[in-house]
Structure formats: C-alpha cells, structure tokens
N, C-alpha and C positions, 0 to 999 in steps of 0.2 A: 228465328222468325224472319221471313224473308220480307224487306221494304218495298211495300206498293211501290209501282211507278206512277211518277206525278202526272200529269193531267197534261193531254200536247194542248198545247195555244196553237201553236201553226197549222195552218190548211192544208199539211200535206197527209194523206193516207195511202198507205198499200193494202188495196181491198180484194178480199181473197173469199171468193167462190167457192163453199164447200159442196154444193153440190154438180160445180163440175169435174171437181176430186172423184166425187163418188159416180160420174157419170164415165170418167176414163179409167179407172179401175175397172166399170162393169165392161167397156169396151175392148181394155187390155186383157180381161179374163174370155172374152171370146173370141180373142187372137189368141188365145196360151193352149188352145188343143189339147183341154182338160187338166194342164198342169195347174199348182196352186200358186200364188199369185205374194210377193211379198211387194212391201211397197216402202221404198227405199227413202227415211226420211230424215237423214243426216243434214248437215249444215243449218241447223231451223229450218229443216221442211223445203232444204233450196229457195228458203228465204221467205217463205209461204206461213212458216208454225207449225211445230214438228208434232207437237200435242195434238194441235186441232187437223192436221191432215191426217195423223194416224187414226183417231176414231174414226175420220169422215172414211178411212181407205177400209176399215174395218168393216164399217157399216156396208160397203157397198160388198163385201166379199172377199179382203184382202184376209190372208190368212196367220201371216208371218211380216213384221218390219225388220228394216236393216239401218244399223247407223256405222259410224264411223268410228267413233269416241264411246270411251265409258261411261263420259260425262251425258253424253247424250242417250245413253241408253237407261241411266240413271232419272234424267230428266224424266221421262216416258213410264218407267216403274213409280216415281213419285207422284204423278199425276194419277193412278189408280189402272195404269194399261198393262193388263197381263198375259199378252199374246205372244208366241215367240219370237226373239230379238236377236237378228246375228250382229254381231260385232266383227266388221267386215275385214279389219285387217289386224293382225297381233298387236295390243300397246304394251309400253315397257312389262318385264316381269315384273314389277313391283305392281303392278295393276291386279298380280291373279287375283287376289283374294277378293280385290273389291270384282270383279267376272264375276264368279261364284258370289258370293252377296249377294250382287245386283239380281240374278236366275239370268244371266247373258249366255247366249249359245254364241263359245267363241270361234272365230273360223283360225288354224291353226298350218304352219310354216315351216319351226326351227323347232330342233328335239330341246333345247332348252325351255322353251316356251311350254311343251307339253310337258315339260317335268315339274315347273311351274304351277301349271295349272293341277297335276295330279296331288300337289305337297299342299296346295290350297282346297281341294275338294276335301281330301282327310282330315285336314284341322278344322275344316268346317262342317264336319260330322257327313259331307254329302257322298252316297254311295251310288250315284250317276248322275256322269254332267257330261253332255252332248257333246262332240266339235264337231266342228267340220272341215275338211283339211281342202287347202286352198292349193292348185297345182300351178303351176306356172308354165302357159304350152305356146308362149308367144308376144304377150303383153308385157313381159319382163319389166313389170314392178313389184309387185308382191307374190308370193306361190313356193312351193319347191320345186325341185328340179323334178323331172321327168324319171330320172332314176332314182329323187330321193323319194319319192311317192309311197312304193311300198314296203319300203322300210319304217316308215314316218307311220303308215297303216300298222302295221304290227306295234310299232312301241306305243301306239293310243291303245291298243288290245292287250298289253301286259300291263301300261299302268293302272293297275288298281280301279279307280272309280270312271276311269275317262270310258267313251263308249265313242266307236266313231258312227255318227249317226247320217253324215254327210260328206260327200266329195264335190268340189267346184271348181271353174274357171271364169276367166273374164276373158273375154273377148275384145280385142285390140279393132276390127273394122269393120262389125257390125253393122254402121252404120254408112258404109261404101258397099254397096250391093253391086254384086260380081265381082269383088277381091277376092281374092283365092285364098289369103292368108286366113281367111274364114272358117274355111272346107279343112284347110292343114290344120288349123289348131285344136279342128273337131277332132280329124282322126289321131292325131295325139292324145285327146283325152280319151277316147275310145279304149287309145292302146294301153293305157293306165287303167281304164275301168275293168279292162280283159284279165289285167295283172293283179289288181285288186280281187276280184272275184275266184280266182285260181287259185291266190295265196289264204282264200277263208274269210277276206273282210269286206266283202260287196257293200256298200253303204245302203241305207233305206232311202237315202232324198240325193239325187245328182240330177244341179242346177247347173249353167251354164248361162243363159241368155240373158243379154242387159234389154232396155225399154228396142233400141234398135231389133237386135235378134226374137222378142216376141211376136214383133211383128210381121219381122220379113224372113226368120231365118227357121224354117217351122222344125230341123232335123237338133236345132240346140235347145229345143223346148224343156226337155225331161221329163223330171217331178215335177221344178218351183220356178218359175221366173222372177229374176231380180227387177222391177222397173221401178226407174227413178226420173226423167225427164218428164217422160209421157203420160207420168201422174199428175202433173200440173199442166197438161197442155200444150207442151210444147213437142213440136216433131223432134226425135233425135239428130237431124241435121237438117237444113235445108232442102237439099233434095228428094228426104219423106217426107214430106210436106205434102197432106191428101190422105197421104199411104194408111192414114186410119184417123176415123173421124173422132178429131182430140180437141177438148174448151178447154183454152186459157185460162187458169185459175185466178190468175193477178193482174190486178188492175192500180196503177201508181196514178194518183192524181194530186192535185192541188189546187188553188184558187188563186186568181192575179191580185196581187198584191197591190201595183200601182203603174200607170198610166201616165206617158208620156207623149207629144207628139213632137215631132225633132225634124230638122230641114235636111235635107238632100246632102251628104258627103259628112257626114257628123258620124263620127268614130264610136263602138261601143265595146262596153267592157276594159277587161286589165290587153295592156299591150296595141288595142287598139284596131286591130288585125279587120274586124269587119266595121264596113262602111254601107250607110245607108247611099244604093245608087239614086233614091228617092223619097221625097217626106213622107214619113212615115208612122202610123202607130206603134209604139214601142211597150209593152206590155214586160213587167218582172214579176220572175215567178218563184216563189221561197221556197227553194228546193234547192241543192248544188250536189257536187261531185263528195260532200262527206256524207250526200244519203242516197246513192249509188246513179248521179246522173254523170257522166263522164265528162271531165273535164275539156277535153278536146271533141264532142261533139259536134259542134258547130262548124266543125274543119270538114268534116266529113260528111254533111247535107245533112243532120240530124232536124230531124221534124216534130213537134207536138201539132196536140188536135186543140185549136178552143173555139166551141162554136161550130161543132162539126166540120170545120176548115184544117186544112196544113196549114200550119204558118212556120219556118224558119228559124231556128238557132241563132240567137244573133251575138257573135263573141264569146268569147271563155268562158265556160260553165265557171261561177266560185263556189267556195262551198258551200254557201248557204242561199245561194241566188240564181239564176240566169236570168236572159233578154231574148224575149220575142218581136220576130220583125212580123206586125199583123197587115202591113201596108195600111191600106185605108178600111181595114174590117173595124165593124163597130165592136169594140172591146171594153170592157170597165172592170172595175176592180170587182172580186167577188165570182168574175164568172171562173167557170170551170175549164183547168187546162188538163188534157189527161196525155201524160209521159209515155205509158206502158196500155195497149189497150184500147177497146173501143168507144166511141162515143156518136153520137149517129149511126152515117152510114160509112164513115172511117175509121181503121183498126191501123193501130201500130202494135206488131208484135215482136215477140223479144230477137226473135229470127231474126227480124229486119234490122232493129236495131244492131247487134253481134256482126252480120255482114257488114254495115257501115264499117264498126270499129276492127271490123278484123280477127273478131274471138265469135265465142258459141255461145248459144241461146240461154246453157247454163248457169253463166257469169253475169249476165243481166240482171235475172231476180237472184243470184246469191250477195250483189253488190249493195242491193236496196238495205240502207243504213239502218242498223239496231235504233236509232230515234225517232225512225217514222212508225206511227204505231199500224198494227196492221189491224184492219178492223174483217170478224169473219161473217160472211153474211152463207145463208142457205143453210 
C-alpha cells in the first residue's frame, strides 16, 4: 500500500492547467497533417503529472503516450490508462519481462535486446508483442546503424511472437529551421524505409517528428508525431516562439513569507554579492533552488511578478528561500509572487527563464522539485 503524502504547510504550488494540455494537443494535431498524435510524458509529465497530463492529452485526441522508463510506463498502466505506451529507448534486458507485463510497445536497437524481449513474450504466454525499431540517421544517441536496420527488421520477423509494427527516428535540429541536417537525416531514413519495404517488412506506423518537426517540418509527419515540449506549452526553442498558438501549462507560485525594509548599501543573501543601491522593500519567498529555483538566478537578471510588477532576484537563490528587491512597492506578507507564469498583465515564461541561465525551456519545469505539490486545475 502506497503512503499518502502528507499535507504541504508551505505556500508554494506548481499549478498545472489541464485544459491547456488538452488545448495543445488539439492544436499539435492540426499541425500533424492527419498523423496520430502521441504525447510524450516522461520525466512526470516534464514535471506537469505524468497521470493527469496523459488523460488530459487523451481527452483532447492524443492516441498513443511515450515514456522513458518502465517505471514510468508502469506508473501510467497502474493508474487505469490503457492506451498504447512506447517505451522510448531499450532498458537493461533484465527489464524484458517486466515490457511484456506491463503491455509496453518497446522501441528496439541491439539483437540482444530482441532476443530478450522474444524469451520473455514466450514465458509469458504472449503470441504478439509490437516493437518498434529505433534507427539512428544522425542524432547518434540511441538507434542502429543504417546498415544494421534491416537485418535488425528480419530477426524481429523470425523471432517468434515479436511483430515489427514500427520504424523511427529522432531528429537532431528540428528545432533550427533551415539546417540541412534535417533534409539529410530524412533521406536517410527514407533510404532504410525503401530497404525495409524490398526485404518484405514495411512497418504499419513510421514516426519521425518530435513537437519542433510537427510543426515546422511537415515532410517528417508520417503516421504518428512524437510531442513532448509543445504539450505543455512551451515553444521547442526560442525562436518558434509564435510558430503555433501554444498555453503554458505551469504555473509556479508562492506567497511572501516576510517583510523587510533595509537602507541603501546592505548586502543580501549567502556571499553577500547583491547590494541594495537603495532603501528598499525586501520581500522572502519560501521556495529555493531544492524546488527547481536556480540558485544563481539573481546573477543573471532573473525576475518574479508580485503584484503584477517585475521585481528583481536579490542574492543567491537558498534552498528553501530567496529575496526580492520590491524597492518601494507596497508588498506584505501573503501576497502572491508567481516564479513561472502569468499574473496580470505580466508573463514570465520558461523560455525566458532558460535564456537567462543558458539551458532550454525543458529543464525549467523538469527542475520544479518533487515537494512542491502540483495542484491540477481544468
């Protein structure tokens, strides 16, 4: 029996919008140019709730999820969700049998792996179990080689129960419109599907396109589009930003804690590093860098909203705290500061955040700490 979590006392939540889940879903399925639509929800949901964004990507039209882990595919089958689940990259063989248990469609790599998987379909009485073989035509992290491809297609077609139901790739720069490496890695996979096809085993579902390529790249569409950023609302990089009308699904906030007003040249935080140039309101807010606020934020111009205003990072994120420089805005404890997200007529989004620090919009909500609870509205 799995033990409740206890009850947060702290004012901080990550509030997560299920119905702009189900509003980019409907949006990324009228980019997909009639393909079906999976909705990628590994890491908890990219830190969203991997349970409650799958129903919501469901609802809206998603056909198929994708996770990483077995654990998490496990997750998602415990909860009552019985829609198909690719398991996106090989876990050890000692995982096969729990694949087959769980009903995971595994995407597959290395002939060990498919032998694996065929010795565990048999002892588990099962007489077809999907894969889907994962090609490597440039991204060179996971896949076969170009020439192990269909050799790797035949030995799915003698072992016994396995069935290949799928061919894939990933695409390395999707999300840089007019890299060529795009065009090349298509016809690479082209050249494998030609080869596949000739030797007898044309697959029924070839996906290619992550959230970037559904949107912009309409020739990697297929069958199925993989999206995962662009289900929560965020652009695949900065520069699609527009490129399709996407809502933020998370919203990170909290309440000021306490109230300070402090004189002109008075040092805040660990180290010391920022200085009030002027008296000023200083507001702390009980959040820090162990519930995915970045500890060196404040280096790098990082801004919250309270009160509809910018107000300023002031000093080292700690883990359980930071300091707002409100200057002379009227602030008191209890009001609302919001990290992630809008409040008025001002939005901080995870983009903007990620550009400060130097990383992507995915690392933002994947950081937001397992103790903040996420509460799901819509």
């Amino acid at each position: 029996m799995t033990a409740e979590r206890p009850p947060s006392f702290r004012p901080v939540v990550a509030e997560v919008d299920l119905d702009a889940v189900r509003a980019n879903v409907a949006t990324l399925l009228s980019c997909a140019g009639g393909a079906a639509l999976m909705a990628v929800v590994k890491a908890g949901g990219y830190g969203h709730g991997a349970v409650e964004v799958a129903r919501a990507a469901l609802d809206a039209g998603a056909t198929w999820l994708g996770v990483a882990l077995v654990e998490e595919g496990a997750e998602l089958r415990a909860a009552g969700i019985d829609a198909p689940i690719l398991l996106l990259s090989q876990p050890p063989i000692g995982a096969a049998s729990a694949v087959v248990a769980e009903r995971l469609t595994p995407v597959v790599y290395r002939a060990p792996y498919v032998d694996a998987l065929a010795k565990a379909a048999e002892a588990a009485g099962v007489d077809r179990l999907a894969v889907h073989l994962k090609v490597d035509t440039g991204m060179h992290r996971v896949g076969c080689t170009l020439e192990e491809a269909e050799p790797l297609a035949r030995k799915v077609a003698w072992r016994g129960p396995l069935y290949l139901e799928g061919v894939m790739t990933h695409l390395a720069v999707a999300d840089e419109p007019g890299n060529p490496l795009t065009g090349v890695q298509l016809q690479r996979f082209e050249d494998v599907l030609s080869q596949l096809t000739s030797g007898g085993n044309a697959p029924d579902v070839v996906h290619a396109a992550n959230s970037a390529a559904t949107i912009a790249v309409p020739e990697a569409r297929y069958d199925l589009v993989r999206c995962g950023i662009a289900v929560y609302g965020i652009a695949p990089a900065p520069v699609m930003e527009g490129s399709a009308p996407l809502r933020p699904a998370m919203r990170l906030r909290a309440e000021v804690a306490h109230v300070q007003r402090l004189p002109a040249g008075e040092g805040i935080s660990y180290g010391q590093h920022y200085r009030l140039e002027r008296e000023s309101t200083v507001a702390v807010v009980p959040a820090g860098y162990a519930d995915g606020v970045a500890r060196r934020l404040f280096e790098v111009g990082g801004e919250v909203l309270i009160g509809g205003q910018r107000h300023p990072v002031a000093g080292a994120v700690t883990m359980d705290q930071f300091m707002v420089d409100c200057g002379d805005a009227d602030v008191a404890p209890g009001d609302e500061v919001v990290i992630l997200g809008r409040q008025g007529g001002e939005e901080i989004t995870a983009n903007e955040i990620a550009a400060r620090l130097g990383t992507i919009g995915y690392e933002i909500t994947c950081a937001v700490g397992p103790r903040v609870p996420r509460v799901h509205v819509g």
